[in-house]
C-alpha positions as CSV (number, residue, x, y, z in Angstrom):
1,X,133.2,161.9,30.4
2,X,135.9,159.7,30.0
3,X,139.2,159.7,32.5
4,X,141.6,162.2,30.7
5,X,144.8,161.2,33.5
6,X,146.9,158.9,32.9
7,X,145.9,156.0,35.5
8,X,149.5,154.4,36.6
9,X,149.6,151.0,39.0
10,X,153.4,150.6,39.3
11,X,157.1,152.7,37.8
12,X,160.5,151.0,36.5
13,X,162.6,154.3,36.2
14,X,165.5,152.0,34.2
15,X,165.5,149.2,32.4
16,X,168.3,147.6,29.4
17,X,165.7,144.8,28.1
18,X,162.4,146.2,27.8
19,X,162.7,148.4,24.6
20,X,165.4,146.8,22.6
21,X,168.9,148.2,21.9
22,X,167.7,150.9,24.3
23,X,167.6,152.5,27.8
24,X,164.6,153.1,29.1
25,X,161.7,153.4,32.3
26,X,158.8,151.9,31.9
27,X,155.0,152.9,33.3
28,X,152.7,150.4,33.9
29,X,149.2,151.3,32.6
30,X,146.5,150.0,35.1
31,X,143.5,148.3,33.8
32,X,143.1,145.7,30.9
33,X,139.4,144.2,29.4
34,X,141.2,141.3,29.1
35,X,141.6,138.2,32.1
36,X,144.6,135.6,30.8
37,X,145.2,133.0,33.5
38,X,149.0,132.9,33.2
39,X,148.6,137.0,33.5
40,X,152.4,138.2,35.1
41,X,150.4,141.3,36.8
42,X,147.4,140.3,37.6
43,X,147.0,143.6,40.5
44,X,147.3,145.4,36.9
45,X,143.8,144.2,35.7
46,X,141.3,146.4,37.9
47,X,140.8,149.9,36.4
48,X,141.7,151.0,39.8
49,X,144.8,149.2,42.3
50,X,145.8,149.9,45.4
51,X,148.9,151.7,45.1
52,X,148.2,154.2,42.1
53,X,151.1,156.3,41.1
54,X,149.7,160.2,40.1
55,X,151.0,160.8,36.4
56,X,152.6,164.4,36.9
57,X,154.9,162.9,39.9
58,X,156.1,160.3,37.1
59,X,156.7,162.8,34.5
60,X,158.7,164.9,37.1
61,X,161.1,161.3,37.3
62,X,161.2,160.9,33.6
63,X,162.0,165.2,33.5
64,X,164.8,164.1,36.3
65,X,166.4,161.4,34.5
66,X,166.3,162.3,30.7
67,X,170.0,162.8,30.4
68,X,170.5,158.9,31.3
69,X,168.0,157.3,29.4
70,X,167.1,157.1,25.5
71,X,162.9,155.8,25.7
72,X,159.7,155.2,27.7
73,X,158.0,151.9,27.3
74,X,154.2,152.1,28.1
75,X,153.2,148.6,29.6
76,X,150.2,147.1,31.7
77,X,147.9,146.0,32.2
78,X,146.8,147.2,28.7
79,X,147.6,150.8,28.0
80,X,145.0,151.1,25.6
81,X,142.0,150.9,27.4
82,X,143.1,154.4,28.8
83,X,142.1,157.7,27.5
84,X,145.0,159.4,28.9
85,X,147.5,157.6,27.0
86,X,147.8,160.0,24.2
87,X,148.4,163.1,26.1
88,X,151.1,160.6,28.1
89,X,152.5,160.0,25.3
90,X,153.1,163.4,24.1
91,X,154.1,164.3,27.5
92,X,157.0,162.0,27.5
93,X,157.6,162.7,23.5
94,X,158.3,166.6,24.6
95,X,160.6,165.1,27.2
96,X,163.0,163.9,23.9
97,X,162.3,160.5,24.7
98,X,161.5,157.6,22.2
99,X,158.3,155.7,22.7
100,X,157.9,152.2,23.5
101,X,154.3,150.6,23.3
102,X,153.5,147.1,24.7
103,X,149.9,145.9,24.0
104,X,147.8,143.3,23.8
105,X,146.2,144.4,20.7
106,X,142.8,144.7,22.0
107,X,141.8,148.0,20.7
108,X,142.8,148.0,16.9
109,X,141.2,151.6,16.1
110,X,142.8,153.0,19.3
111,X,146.4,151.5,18.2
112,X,146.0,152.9,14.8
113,X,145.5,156.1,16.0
114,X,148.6,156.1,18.7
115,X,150.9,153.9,15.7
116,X,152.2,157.9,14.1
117,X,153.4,158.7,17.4
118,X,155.5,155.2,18.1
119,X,158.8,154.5,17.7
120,X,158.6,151.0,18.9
121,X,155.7,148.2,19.3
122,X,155.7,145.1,21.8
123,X,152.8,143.0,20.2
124,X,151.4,140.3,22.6
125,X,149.8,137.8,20.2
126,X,148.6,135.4,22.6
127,X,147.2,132.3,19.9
128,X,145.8,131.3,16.5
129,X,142.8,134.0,16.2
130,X,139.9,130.8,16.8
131,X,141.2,130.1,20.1
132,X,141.5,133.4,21.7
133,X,138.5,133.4,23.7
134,X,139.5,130.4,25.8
135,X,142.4,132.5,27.0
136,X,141.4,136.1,27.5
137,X,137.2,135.3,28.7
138,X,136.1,137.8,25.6
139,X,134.9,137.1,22.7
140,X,135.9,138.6,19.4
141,X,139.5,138.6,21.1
142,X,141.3,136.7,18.8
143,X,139.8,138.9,15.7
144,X,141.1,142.4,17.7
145,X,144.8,140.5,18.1
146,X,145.3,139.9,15.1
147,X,144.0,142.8,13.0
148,X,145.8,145.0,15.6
149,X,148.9,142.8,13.9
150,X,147.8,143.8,10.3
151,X,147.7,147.8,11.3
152,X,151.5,147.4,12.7
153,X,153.0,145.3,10.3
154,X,151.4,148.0,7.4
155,X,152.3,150.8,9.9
156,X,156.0,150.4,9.3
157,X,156.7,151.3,13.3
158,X,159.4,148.7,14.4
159,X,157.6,145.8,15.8
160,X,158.1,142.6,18.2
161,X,155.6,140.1,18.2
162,X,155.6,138.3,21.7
163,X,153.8,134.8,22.4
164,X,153.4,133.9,26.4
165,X,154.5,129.8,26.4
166,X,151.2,129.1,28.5
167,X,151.3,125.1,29.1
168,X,147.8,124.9,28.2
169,X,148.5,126.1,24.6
170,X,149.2,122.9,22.6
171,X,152.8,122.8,20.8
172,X,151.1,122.5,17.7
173,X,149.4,125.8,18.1
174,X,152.5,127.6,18.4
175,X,153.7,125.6,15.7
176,X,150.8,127.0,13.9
177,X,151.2,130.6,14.7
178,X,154.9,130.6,14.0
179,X,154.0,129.7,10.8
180,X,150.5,132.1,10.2
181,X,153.2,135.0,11.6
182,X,155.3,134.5,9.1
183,X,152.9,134.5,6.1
184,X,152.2,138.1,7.5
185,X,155.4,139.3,7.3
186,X,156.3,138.7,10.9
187,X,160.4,139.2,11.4
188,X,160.5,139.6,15.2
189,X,158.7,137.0,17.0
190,X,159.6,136.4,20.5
191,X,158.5,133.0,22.6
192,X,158.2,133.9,26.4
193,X,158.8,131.9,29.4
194,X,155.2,131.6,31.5
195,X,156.3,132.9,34.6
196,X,153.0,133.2,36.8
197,X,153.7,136.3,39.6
198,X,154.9,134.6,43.2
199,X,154.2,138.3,44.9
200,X,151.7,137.2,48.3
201,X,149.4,139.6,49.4
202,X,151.1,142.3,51.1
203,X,154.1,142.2,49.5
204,X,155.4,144.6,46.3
205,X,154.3,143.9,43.4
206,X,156.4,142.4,41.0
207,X,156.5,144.6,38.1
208,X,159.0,142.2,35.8
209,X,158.4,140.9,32.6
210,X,158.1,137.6,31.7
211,X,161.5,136.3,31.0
212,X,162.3,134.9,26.8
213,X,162.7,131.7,26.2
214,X,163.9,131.7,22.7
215,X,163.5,134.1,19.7
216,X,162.6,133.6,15.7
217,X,163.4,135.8,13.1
């Protein structure tokens, strides 16, 4: 049977930049199939961390604060991979609250399904689809990504496209991508500063996101 709760490693309760033009928290998902190099969170990747956060004592926070803020913004790790995250989501929808999703794209049939109840998408698209694997470790990667990004640009749900500036991507990749994104019908793409976590052992996790270098519309 699979895990029906909501497995959270780590709670923003506010936050102006993480769903835009709104206020929001933000739960960060634990676990992700994926193992990027330049990851912000790595403590995120294990299905299981060390300081796990119990679902219903988060919901009680977002119950708490629902007068101050407009949205929740599910983050990881890679939200995805859980099977709680629908009933999480309808939990916090009940709430009033707008939806934030940001993903990795690495579970296109799972995104489609969650797309109807979203009112926002973050869209990591880490590469040109050939060059994935080098990245994430998995094969196949690159082909998830990017038909993930074919089910939210045809979903109609408002959507950023993110790219992590990783110095081992050539600049004429992201040339590339720019380019392939907007033959899609890409609006919103975001270039992100690699900022590699500086959290040593012991120490609280850094639950930031990577800071934006520049954006193209």
């Amino acid at each position: 049977m699979p895990d029906s709760s909501l497995r959270v490693g780590g709670f923003v309760p506010f936050t102006s930049i993480d769903y835009p033009g709104e206020l929001a928290a933000v739960v960060f998902c634990q676990g992700c199939p994926w193992r990027c190099g330049y990851c912000h969170n790595p403590h995120l990747l294990p299905a299981r961390g060390h300081q796990m956060l119990d679902w219903k004592d988060v919901l009680a926070q977002l119950e708490q604060r629902r007068n101050f803020l407009d949205a929740v913004v599910f983050s990881g790790g890679e939200p995805t991979t859980q099977a709680g995250l629908p009933q999480a989501i309808r939990d916090a929808k009940r709430l009033g609250y707008k939806i934030g999703l940001h993903t990795a794209g690495c579970y296109p049939e799972r995104l489609e399904k969650l797309l109807p109840m979203l009112d926002w998408v973050g869209l990591d698209i880490k590469e040109l689809p050939q060059h994935y694997e080098s990245l994430t470790g998995v094969p196949a990667s690159g082909a998830r990504a990017w038909e993930s990004l074919a089910l939210a640009l045809h979903s109609g749900v408002p959507l950023q496209v993110r790219t992590t500036l990783d110095p081992a991507i050539p600049g004429h990749h992201i040339r590339q991508l720019e380019g392939q994104l907007r033959e899609m019908g890409v609006t919103w793409h975001i270039l992100q500063e690699c900022r590699p976590p500086v959290a040593e052992e012991g120490t609280e996790a850094d639950l930031s996101l990577p800071h934006l270098a520049h954006v193209i519309r």
